[in-house]
C-alpha positions in Angstrom: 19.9 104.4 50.9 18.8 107.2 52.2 19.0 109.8 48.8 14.9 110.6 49.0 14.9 109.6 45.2 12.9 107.6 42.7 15.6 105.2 41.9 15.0 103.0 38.6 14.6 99.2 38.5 17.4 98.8 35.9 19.7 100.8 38.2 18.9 98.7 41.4 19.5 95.4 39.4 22.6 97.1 37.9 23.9 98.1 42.1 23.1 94.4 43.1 25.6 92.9 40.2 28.7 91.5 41.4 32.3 93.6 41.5 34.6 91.8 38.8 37.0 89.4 39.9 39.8 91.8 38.8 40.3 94.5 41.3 42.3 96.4 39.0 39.4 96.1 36.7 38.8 99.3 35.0 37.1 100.9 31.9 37.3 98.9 28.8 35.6 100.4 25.9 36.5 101.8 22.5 34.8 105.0 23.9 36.7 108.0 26.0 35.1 108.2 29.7 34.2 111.8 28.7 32.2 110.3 25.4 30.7 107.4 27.9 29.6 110.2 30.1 28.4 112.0 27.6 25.9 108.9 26.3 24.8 108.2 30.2 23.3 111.9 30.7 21.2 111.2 27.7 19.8 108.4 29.1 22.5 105.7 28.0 21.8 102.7 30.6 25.2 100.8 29.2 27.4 103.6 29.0 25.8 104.6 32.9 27.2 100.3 33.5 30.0 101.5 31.8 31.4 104.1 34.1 29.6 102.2 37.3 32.7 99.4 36.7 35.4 101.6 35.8 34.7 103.2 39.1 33.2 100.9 42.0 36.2 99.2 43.2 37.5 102.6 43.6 34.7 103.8 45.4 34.7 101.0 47.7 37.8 100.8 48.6 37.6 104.2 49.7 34.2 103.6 51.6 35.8 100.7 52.8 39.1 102.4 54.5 37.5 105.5 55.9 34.7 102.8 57.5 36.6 99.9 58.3 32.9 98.0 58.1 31.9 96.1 54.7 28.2 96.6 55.0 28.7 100.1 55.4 31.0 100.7 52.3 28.1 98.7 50.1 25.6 100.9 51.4 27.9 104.1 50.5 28.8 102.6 47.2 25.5 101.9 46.3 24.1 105.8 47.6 27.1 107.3 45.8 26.2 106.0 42.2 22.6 106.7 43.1 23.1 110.3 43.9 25.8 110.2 40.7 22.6 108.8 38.9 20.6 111.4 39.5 23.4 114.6 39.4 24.6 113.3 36.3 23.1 116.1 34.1 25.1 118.4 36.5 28.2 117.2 35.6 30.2 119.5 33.4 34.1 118.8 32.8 34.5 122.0 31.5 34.3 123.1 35.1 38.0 122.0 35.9 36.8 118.4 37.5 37.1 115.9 35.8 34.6 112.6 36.7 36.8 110.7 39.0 37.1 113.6 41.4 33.7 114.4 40.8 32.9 110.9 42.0 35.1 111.0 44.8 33.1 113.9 46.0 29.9 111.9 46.3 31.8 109.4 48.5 33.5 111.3 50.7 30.2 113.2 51.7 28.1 109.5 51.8 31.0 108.4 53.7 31.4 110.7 56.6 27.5 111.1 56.5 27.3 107.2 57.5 30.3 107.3 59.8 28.2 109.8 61.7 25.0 107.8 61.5 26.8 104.5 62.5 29.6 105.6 64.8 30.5 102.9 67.6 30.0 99.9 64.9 32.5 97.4 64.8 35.4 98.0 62.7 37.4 95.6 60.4 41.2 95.8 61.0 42.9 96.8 57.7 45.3 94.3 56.2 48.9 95.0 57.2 49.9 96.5 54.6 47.3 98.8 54.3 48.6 100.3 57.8 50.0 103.9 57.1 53.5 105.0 58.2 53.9 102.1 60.4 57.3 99.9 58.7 58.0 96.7 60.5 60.9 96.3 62.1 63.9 94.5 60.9 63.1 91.5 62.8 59.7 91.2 62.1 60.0 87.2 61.3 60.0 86.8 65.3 56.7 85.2 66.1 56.5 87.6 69.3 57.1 90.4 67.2 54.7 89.5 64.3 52.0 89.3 67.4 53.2 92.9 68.7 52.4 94.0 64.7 48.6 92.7 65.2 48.4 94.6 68.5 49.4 98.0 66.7 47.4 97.2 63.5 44.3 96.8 66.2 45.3 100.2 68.0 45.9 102.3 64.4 42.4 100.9 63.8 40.8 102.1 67.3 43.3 105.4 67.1 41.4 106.2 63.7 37.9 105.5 65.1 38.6 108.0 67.5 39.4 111.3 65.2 36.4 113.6 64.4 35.5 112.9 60.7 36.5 115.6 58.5 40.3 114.3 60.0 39.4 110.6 59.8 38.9 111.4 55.9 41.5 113.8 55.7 43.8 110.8 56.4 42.0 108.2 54.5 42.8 110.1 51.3 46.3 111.1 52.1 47.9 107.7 53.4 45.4 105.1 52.5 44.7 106.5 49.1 47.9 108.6 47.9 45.6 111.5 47.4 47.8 115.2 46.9 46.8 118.0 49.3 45.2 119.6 46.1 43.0 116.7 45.5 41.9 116.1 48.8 41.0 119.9 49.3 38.8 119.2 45.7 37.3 116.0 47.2 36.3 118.1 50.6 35.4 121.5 49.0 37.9 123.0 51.2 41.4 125.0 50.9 44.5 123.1 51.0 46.0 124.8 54.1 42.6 123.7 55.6 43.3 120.2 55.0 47.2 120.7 55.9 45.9 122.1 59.1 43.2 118.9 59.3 46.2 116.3 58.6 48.2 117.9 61.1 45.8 117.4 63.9 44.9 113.9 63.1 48.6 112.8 62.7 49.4 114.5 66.4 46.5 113.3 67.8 47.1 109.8 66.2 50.8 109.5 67.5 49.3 110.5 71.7 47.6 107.8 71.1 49.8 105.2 70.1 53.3 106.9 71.1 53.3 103.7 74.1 52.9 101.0 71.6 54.8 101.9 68.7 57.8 103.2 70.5 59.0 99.7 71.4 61.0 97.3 69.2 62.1 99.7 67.0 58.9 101.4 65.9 58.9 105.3 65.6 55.7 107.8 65.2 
């Protein structure tokens, strides 16, 4: 995993469990997240399995997207709680970040950290609609067509593979996760004309890349 750190039994056991079946699934407790949080940097091992539901689907997902390889987002899920393990105590809301973007933090870094360690892996093609900007025509139905949709899908995916990765997860956030410009620049420690200036260069370099395939049947980039 790749943190350098003692890592306890209870939370190994606790990284192995299963995601719940709901994927909306999300904090259900009489307790605030702030009070849960609050219990987990005293040592509180439920409240710690607590916030680790409320927030691994999330944290996937993201891993997931900005990897396109399932292995890969496990291994960053399970580094980014371990790192939020042991940083927990240096958590402090009354900073202005509040524990979601915190987390998010910790992912994006473990993310683009393995992306540089694993780069040339196979990817996973996301699902169709998980494909930014790219609307399907009117007469999508067409059997021909639906096969042209697979062939873009498979060059997004490749045309992503292909940006440098503070732009791969500059777009990740913005179009695959409806992050603002604000919260991406607090996810990246960066300014927000950084990340304007980031989004704009993987969107241009995104559309050389696919401006012959999308251009037919009605597509537009």
């Amino acid at each position: 995993m790749g943190t350098g750190c003692v890592v306890p039994l209870y939370l190994i056991k606790l990284l192995s469990t299963k995601a719940p079946a709901d994927p909306f699934f999300c904090i259900d407790t009489t307790m605030d997240e702030q009070a849960c949080i609050r219990l987990a940097q005293e040592g509180d091992r439920a409240a710690f399995r607590v916030i680790f539901d409320g927030h691994r689907q999330r944290v996937f997902s993201l891993a997931y997207r900005y990897l396109r390889n399932q292995a890969d987002a496990e291994d960053v899920l399970q580094d980014t709680f371990i790192k939020a393990y042991h940083a927990l105590s240096l958590y402090r809301p009354d900073k202005g970040l509040n524990f979601s973007a915190w987390l998010t933090k910790i992912c994006v870094n473990a993310s683009i950290d393995a992306l540089r360690k694993n780069r040339g892996k196979n990817l996973q093609p996301l699902e169709p609609e998980e494909v930014a900007n790219m609307p399907a025509p009117s007469h999508s139905s067409d059997p021909e067509i639906s096969t042209r949709n697979k062939e873009i899908r498979e060059h997004v995916d490749r045309a992503l593979s292909n940006l440098p990765p503070r732009q791969r997860m500059v777009f990740t956030l913005r179009h695959y996760q409806d992050f603002s410009i604000r919260e991406i620049a607090e996810s990246l420690d960066s300014t927000e004309g950084s990340v304007k200036k980031h989004l704009f260069r993987a969107v241009e370099s995104l559309k050389k890349r696919l401006r012959r395939f999308v251009t037919e049947d009605g597509y537009e980039v």
